[in-house]
N, C-alpha and C positions, 0 to 999 in steps of 0.2 A: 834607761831600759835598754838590754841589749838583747838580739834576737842570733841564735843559734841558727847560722844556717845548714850545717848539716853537708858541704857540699853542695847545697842545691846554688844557684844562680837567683836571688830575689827579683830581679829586676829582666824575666822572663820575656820575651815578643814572640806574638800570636801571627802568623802568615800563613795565605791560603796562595799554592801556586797552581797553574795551570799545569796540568800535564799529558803531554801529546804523545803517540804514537803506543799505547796500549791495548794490546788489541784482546787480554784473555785477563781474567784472574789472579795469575800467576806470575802476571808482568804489575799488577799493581804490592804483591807481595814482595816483588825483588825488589823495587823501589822504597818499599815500604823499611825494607829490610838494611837498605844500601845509606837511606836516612838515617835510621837508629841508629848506624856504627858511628857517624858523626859524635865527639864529646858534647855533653851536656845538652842533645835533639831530641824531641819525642815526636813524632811522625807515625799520620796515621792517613794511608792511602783509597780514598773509594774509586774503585775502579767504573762506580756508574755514573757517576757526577762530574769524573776524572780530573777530580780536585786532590790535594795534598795538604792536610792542616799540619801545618808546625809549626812546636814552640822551641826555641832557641835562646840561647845567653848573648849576652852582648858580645862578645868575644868571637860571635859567629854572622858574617855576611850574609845578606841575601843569596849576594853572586855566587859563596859557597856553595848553599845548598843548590842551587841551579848547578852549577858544574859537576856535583856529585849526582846528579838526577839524568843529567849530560851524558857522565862517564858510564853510566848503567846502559845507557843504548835510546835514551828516554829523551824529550826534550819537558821544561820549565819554562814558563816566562810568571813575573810577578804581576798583582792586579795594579792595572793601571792607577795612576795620578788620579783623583777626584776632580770632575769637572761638572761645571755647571751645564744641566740637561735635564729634561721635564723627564719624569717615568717613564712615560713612552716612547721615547727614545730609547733609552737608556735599556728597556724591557725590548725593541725592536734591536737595539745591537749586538744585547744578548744571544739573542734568538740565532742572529742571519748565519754564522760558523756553521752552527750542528745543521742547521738545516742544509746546507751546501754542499756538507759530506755524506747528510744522509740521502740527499740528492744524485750528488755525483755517485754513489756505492748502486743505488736504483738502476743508473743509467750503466753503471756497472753490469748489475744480474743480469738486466734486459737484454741486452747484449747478450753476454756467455749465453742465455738461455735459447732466445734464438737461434746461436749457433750451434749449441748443444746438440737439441733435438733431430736435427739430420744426422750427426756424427753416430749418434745412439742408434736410431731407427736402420740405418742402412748398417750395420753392425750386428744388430739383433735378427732383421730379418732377410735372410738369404736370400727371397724372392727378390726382393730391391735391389742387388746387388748386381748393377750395370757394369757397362766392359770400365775397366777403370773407377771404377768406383772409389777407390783407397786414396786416388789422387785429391779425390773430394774430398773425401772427409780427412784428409791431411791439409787443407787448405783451409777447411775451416775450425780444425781441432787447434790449428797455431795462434789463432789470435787467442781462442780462448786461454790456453796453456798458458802462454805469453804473456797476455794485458789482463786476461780477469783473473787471473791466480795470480796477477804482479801485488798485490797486500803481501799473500799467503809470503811467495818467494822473498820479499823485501824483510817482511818480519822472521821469516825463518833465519835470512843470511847475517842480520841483526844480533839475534838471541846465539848466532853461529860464534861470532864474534867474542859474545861475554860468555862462552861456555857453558850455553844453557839450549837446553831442548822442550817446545812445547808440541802441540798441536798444529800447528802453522809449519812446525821441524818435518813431520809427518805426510802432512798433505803436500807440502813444497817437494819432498822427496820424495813420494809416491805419484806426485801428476809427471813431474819431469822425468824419472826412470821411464815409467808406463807410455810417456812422449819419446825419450829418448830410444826407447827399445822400436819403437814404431817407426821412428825416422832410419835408424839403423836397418832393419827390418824393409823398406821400401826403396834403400837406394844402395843396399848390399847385399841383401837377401834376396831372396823370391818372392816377398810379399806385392813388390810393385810390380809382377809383370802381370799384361792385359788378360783379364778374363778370371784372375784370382778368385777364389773363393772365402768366405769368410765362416771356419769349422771349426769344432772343437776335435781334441786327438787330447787322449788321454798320458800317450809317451812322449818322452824328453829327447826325441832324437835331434840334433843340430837343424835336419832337413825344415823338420817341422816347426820347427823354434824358429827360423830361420822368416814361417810365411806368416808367423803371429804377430797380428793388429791389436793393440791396447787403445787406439785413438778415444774409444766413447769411454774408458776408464777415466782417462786421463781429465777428457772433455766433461764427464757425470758429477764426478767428485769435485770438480772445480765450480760448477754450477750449482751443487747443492749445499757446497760450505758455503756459498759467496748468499745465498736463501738464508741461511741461518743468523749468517752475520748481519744482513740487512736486517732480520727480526731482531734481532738484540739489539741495533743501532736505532731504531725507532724504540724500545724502551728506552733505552738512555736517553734518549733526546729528552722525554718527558720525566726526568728525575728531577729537573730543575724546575719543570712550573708551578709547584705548589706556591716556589717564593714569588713568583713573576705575578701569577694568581694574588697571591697579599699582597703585594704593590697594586696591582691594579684597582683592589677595593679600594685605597684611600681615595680623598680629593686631590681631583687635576689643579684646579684654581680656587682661591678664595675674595671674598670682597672683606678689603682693611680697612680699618678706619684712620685717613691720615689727616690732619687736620680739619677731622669733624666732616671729608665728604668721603665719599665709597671708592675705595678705588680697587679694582680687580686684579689681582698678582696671580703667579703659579704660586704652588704651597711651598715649594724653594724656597723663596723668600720669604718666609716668614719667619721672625724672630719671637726670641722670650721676651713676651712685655706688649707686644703687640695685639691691638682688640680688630675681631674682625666680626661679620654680620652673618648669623645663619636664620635660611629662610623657610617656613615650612616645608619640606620634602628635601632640602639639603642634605648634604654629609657635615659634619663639624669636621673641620681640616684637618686640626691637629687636636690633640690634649692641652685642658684647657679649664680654666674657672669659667661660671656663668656672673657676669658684671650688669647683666641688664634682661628683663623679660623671663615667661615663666612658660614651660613645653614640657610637652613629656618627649620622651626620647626613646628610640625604638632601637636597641643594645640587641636583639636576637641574634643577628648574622653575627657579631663577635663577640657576645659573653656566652652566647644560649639562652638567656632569660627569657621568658616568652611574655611577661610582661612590660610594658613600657615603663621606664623610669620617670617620676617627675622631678623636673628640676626647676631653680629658681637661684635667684640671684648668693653666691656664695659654693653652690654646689660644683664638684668636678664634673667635666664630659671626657670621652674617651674619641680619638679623630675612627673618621669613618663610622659613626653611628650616623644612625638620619634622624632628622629633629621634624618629628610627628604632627606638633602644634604651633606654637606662636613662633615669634620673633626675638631671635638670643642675639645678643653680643658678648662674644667670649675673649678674655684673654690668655691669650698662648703661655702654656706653665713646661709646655715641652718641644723640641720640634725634630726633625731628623730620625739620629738613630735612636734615642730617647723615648719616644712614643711606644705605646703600649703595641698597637701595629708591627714598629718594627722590631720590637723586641719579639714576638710571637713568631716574625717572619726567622729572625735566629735563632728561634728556639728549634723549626720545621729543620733547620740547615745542620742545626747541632745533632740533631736526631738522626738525620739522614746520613752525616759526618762518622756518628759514632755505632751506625748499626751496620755491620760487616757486610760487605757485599756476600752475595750468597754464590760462590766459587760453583760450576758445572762440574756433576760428575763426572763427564768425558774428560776433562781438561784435569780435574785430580789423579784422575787413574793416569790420564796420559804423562803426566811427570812421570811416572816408571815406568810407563808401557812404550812410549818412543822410544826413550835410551834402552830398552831392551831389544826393541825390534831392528834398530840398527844395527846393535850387536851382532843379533842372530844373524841378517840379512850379509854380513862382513863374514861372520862365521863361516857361513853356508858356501859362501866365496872362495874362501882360502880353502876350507877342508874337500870341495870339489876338485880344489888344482890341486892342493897336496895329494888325492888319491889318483892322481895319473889321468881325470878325463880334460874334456877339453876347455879350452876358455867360453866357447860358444854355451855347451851343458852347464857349467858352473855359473857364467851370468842368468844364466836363463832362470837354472834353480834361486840364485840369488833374486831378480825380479821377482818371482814367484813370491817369496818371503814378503816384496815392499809392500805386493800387491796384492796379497792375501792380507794384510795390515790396513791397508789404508783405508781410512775413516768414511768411506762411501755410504755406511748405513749408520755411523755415530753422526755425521752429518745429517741425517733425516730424523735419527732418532729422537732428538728434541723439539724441529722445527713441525714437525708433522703430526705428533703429539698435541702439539700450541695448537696449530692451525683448526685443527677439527676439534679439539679441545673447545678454544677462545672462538669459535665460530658456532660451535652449537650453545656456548654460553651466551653470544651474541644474540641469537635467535632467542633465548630467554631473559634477556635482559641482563643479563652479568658479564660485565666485563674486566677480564683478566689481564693484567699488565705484561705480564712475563712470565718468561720461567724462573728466573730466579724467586719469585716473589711463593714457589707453591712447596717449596721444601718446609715452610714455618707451620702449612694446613696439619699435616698430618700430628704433629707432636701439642697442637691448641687444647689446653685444657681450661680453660676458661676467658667465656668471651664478655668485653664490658661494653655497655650501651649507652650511649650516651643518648638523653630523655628529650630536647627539643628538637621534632622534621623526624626524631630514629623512631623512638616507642611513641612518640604522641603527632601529632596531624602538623605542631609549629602555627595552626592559626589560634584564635581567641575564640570563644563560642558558646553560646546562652545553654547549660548543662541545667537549671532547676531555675522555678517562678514558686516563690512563697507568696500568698496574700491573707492581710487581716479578713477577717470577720466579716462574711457579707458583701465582698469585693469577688468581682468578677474575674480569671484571668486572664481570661481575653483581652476584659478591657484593661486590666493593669498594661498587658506586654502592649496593649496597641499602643498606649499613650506614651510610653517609656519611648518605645522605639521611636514617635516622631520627634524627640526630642533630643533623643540621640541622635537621627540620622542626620540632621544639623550640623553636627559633632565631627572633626576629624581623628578623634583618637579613635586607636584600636579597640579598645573595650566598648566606645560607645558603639562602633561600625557592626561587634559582634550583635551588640544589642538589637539595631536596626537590623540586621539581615534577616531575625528570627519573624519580622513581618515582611510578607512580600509588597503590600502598596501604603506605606507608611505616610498618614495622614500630616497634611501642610499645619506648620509653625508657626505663631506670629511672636513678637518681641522677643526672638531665641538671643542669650547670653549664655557666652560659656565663660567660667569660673573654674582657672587654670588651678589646679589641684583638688580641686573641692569637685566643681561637674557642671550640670547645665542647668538651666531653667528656659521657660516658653508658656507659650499658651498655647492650649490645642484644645478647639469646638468649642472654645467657651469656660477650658478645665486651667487655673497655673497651677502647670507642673515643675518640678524639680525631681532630678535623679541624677545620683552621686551618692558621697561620703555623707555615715553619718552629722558631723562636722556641718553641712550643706543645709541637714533638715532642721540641724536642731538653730542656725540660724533662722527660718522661719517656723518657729514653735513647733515644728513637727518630730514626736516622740515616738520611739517605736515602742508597739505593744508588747506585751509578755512574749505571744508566738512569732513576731518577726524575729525579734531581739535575741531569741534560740536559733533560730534559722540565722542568720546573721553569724551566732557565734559556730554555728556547727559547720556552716560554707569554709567559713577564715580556719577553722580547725583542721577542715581536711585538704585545705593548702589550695581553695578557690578563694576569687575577687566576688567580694558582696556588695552590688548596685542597689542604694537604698531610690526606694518610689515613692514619692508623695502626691497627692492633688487637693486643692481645696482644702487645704489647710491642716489634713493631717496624712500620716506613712500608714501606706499602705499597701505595700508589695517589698520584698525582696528578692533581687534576680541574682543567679548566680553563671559565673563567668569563669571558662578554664578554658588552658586547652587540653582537648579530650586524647584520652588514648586511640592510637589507632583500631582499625575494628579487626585487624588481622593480627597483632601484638602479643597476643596471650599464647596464639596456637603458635606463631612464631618461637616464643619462649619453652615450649612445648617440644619442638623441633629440635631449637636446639640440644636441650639436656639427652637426648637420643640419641645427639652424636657425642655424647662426653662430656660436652662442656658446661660449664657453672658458668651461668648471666650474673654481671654486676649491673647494676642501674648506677649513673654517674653524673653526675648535675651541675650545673651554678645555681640550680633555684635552691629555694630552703627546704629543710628539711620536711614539712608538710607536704609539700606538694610531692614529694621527690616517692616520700613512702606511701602517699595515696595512689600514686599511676604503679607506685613496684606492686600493692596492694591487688591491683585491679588487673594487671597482666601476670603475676602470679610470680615474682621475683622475690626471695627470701628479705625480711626485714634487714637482716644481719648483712645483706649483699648490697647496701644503698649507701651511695656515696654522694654527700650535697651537699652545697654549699662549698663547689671547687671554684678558685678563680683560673680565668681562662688559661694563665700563666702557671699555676699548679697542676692542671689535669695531664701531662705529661712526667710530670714528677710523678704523678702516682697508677699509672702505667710502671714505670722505670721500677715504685718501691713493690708491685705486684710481683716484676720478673724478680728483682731483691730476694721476694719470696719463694723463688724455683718455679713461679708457674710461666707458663707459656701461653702469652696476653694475644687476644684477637683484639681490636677493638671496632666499633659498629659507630661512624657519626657523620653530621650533615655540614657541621658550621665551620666557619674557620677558625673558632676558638678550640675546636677539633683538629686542626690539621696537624699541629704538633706531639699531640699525643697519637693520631691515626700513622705518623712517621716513625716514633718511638717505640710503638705495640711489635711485635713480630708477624702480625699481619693484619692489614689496615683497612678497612669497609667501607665504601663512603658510600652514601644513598645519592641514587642518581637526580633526585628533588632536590640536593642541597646545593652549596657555596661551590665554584670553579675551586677553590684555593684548598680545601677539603677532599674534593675530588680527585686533583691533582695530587695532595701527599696521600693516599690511601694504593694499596694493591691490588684492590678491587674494586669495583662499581657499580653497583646493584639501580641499575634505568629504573625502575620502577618505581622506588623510594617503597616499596612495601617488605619490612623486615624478616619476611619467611622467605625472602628470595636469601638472606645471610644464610641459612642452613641449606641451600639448593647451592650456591657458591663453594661454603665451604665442601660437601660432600663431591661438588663438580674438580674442585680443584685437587682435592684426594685422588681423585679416578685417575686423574691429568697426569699427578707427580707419578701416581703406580706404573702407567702406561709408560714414560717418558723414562723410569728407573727399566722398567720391563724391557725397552727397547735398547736402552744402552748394554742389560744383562748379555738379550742375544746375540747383538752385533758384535760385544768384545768375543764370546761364546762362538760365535762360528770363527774370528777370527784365530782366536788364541788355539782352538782343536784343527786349522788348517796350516798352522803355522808351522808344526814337526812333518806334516806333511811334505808341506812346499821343502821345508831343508832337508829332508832325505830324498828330496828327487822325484816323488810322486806325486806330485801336483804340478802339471805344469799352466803355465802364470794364465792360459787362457781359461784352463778350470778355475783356478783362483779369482779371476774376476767374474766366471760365473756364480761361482759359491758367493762374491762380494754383490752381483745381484740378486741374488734368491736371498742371501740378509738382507735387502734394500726393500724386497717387493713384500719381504714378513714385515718387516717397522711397520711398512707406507697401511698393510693389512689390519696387522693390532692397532697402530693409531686408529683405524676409519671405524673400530667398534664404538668410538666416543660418541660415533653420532646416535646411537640409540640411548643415552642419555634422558633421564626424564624427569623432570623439576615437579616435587610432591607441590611446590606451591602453584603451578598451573588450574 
């Protein structure tokens, strides 16, 4: 048999490289871009994870692509050698990097800001303005200029290098002119002599040019980019803990069994073939057959099932479930990367890998708004000397151009937005990751929910008591429940909670799959499976045996009751929708969206809670495995819609990563949490529609302020280059855009969550 290859390369390799010194959007495109020209590379760059997945032919080096990642202005290094190290390690050495630049960048702002503040204050108000004053605030506008705009400069002179212009091109030449002009200005002009004053003059005479101060320009916009960037560098930081989050639910160690005695290892070491012991309230280490002992197993936190599975000897476990019941010994069928765990933790990576970073509109426009304003600012230059005036007036007007441009309110425009944004969300319980994450709100036309911790409570709990003929139900649930409360399993705990002082037990036995039995005042009880009763002769009547079949019908567990020798109760067991669920469902359709309900359970149960919270039959999706519910996210978007999706567990997190915007309830799993865009503390699902409609207001505000800031700049910009603007009006015009953003942002705070 022979295979066509087409040109393609069969024998393809998958490598993920590190990539350092990105600091926009635009720098993971040129790399992105710089990879593709490589023969036979497919390269796909996230700039939030500042990872590079590429596939490559054999014919292509490692060291290649790093030299080509190199030559871009970028550095690469390949993932380390596998070594042996427990998770937590391995999850703490992850970690220490990003935290040490998100550190270092903190003690960065802290600084400029510091120093900022005096440079501004004695600048703005004339009354403060002591004999020498300018000497000050040139002493303190230099560090700032210098060491806290050294990113901006370092990346500007970088992207200078490969003949590219971003935002960093922008602010580097607009702090250092606006510096430049103010050192010039103090030890050549009149601006330094004692007693100066600090005023605006409308004319462009050399005199006057001569005593204008830029320091708090200079000192502002270094300050409020270096704000920004610290906000986005705490997003990034957290793109990665969804996986970290999944590693840490597995098991740290296990007990093996090696010649017949216990011996305790980390899960490292464990191989295919190898039987280890799990203990009531354990984790099962890895994937695994059951060889010995019979438990239910409590699968919630990573399939979503809200019921406990029973197992018994033959049956698969999945690692990281926790075993409910008795005492298993499992043999390992998987270990590493293998595991169902780790495969979910690559699927969170794949999703995150393949969903495009969401690029800032500053930084899109700013690819043609930079290279134009240099233009102009060059323009403005030459065509002052060509018409006969002088160098002094033609700089001037030239500065006017950098400095009627520079991004002093595009800087606030997004940060300040977040701020009172993700601050009044805070106070309501919603938490917002970023800005990148609110561009997906507005275009969501349909959001999916996922049923266990989302639309329902995620415990177990006594929903109906049927009893025969002449049976009390008091006295059924009292006797039930003491026999349950014996019991470790979850079904039986719901049973028992439903009494608050549940009567003492004598000869309790519990009967792993079937249920319990006991005595209680004198009564032998049994409750469980039919199965259970109809060992000791107890048959259920006409009206349990309906009740029975209509519980199992509507996708509830039916606890058969017996005493003294025959059935005479049936309890039923779910778990309940939430009590705010429906008006949540309610909510959302208001804002546009179509709810899917989206399950691992079956299909019963799935269209009995869509039933009861008011979800279209036609909208239930159940019976996903944990591993499929981001496949079917992915086949939604397939279908043109624009996916929210709403979940708690971590068999969510890969689809919560995949969705175009991700919800995770603040009651569920870390690792859930972590891959979602949002975070609704409450776990109550009307806060999803208080989120979504918060995040709208966010992106408007945040688009609003980017409109004006370019808007006053680009209407001052013919100004300043015909000479009428000079550069001290232009930064006042670049303050009065600064004090509108800082204005329309602080409307967020009258914000008000219908679910309060």
């Amino acid at each position: 048999m022979t295979t066509a290859t087409s040109g393609i390369e069969p024998a393809a390799q998958r490598i993920e490289l590190a990539i350092g010194g990105m600091t926009c959007a635009s720098c993971a495109a040129r790399i992105e871009k710089k990879l593709n020209r490589m023969e036979g590379v497919s390269a796909t760059v996230n700039y939030a994870t500042e990872k590079a997945s590429v596939d490559f032919p054999p014919h292509v080096a490692v060291a290649d692509l790093v030299a080509t990642v190199e030559k871009a202005g970028y550095t690469a290094e390949p993932p380390p050698p596998p070594a042996v190290a427990t998770p937590a390690e391995e999850d703490a050495d992850a970690a220490s990097p990003p935290d040490e630049e998100t550190a270092r960048l903190r003690r960065r702002l802290l600084v400029t800001v510091a120093l900022s503040i005096p440079v501004v204050l004695l600048a703005m108000v004339p009354a403060w303005q002591f004999r020498n004053w300018q000497w000050l605030s040139l002493t303190l506008a230099a560090p700032v200029v210098v060491w806290g705009g050294l990113p901006f400069h370092r990346a500007a002179w970088t992207n200078a290098r490969h003949g590219a212009a971003t935002m960093d091109t922008l602010v580097s030449v607009g702090t250092l002119a606006a510096f430049g002009w103010s050192v010039w200005a103090l030890f050549f002009g009149d601006a330094g002599m004692p007693g100066m004053r600090h005023g605006f003059d409308f004319s462009l005479s050399s005199q006057n040019a001569s005593q204008a101060l830029y320091l708090e320009t200079a000192a502002g916009v270094t300050a409020f980019i270096l704000l920004g960037r610290y906000l986005e560098a705490r997003a990034k930081r957290r793109a990665g803990s969804a996986l970290r989050a999944l590693l840490e639910l597995g098991a740290k160690d296990v007990a093996v069994l090696r010649g017949g005695r216990e011996e305790r290892v980390p899960v490292a070491q464990l191989a295919i073939g190898d039987r280890f012991v799990v203990r009531p309230g354990e984790k099962v280490a890895t994937d695994g057959r059951v060889v010995e002992g019979n438990s239910a197993v409590d699968a919630s936190m990573l399939t979503g099932e809200s019921v406990p599975v029973e197992v018994g000897p033959g049956d698969a476990v999945t690692g990281a479930t926790v075993n409910s019941g008795g005492r298993l010994v499992v043999e390992a069928t998987c270990v590493g990367s293998d595991t169902q765990l780790a495969r979910m933790a690559a699927l969170v990576e794949q999703a995150q890998t393949g969903k495009a970073a969401a690029q800032r509109l500053a930084d899109r426009i700013s690819a043609v708004f930079v290279p134009v304003v240099l233009l102009i600012a060059v323009g403005t230059l030459v065509a002052w000397l060509a018409s006969g005036h002088g160098a002094t007036e033609a700089f001037t007007a030239a500065v006017a151009v950098l400095i009627i441009a520079c991004p002093c309110a595009l800087g606030l425009a997004t940060p300040t937005a977040l701020m009172v944004g993700t601050g009044r969300g805070a106070q309501l319980g919603i938490l917002i990751r970023g800005p990148e994450v609110l561009e997906g709100t507005r275009r969501v036309d349909t959001v999916v929910l996922d049923k266990t911790g989302t639309v329902t409570t995620g415990r177990m709990a006594l929903v109906g008591v049927h009893v025969a003929d002449g049976v009390d139900e008091a006295e059924a649930l009292r006797l039930a429940a003491a026999v349950e409360h014996a019991s470790e399993h979850p079904i039986a705990a719901a049973v028992a909670a439903a009494v608050e002082h549940p009567a003492p037990v004598e000869d309790f036995r519990n009967l792993p799959g079937l249920g319990v039995q006991g005595v209680v005042d004198g009564h032998a009880v049994v409750a469980g499976r039919e199965r259970l009763l109809d060992d000791w002769a107890m048959h259920l009547p006409a009206r349990l045996a309906a009740a029975k079949a209509a519980a199992e019908a509507a996708g509830r567990t039916a606890v058969l009751v017996g005493w003294d020798g025959a059935a005479r109760a049936v309890l039923e067991v779910a778990d309940r929708a939430k009590p705010t669920s429906a008006e949540a469902i309610t909510r959302l359709r208001e804002l546009g969206l179509t709810p899917v309900l989206l399950t691992g359970d079956n299909a019963a149960v799935a269209h009995s809670v869509a039933a009861e919270v008011g979800i279209d039959a036609d909208r239930v999706i159940a019976e996903v495995l944990p591993e499929d519910k981001a496949g079917v996210i992915a086949r939604l978007q397939a279908e043109g819609r624009t996916v929210a999706m709403v979940g708690d567990g971590v068999n969510d997190a890969a689809a919560l990563a995949q969705a175009d915007l991700g919800l995770a309830m603040g009651t569920g799993t870390d690792a859930a949490i972590e891959a979602a865009d949002l975070t609704l503390v409450r776990g109550d699902l009307r806060s999803a529609a208080d989120a979504i409609r918060l995040s709208r207001r966010t992106l408007a505000t945040i688009k609003g302020n980017l409109f004006w800031a370019f808007g006053y700049n680009v209407a001052a910009l013919p100004l300043a280059a015909l000479g009428l603007l000079n550069p001290m009006i232009a930064g006042a015009a670049m303050a009065f855009s600064s004090v509108f953003v800082v204005t329309n942002s602080l409307r967020l705070r009258r914000f008000q969550a219908e679910s309060a």
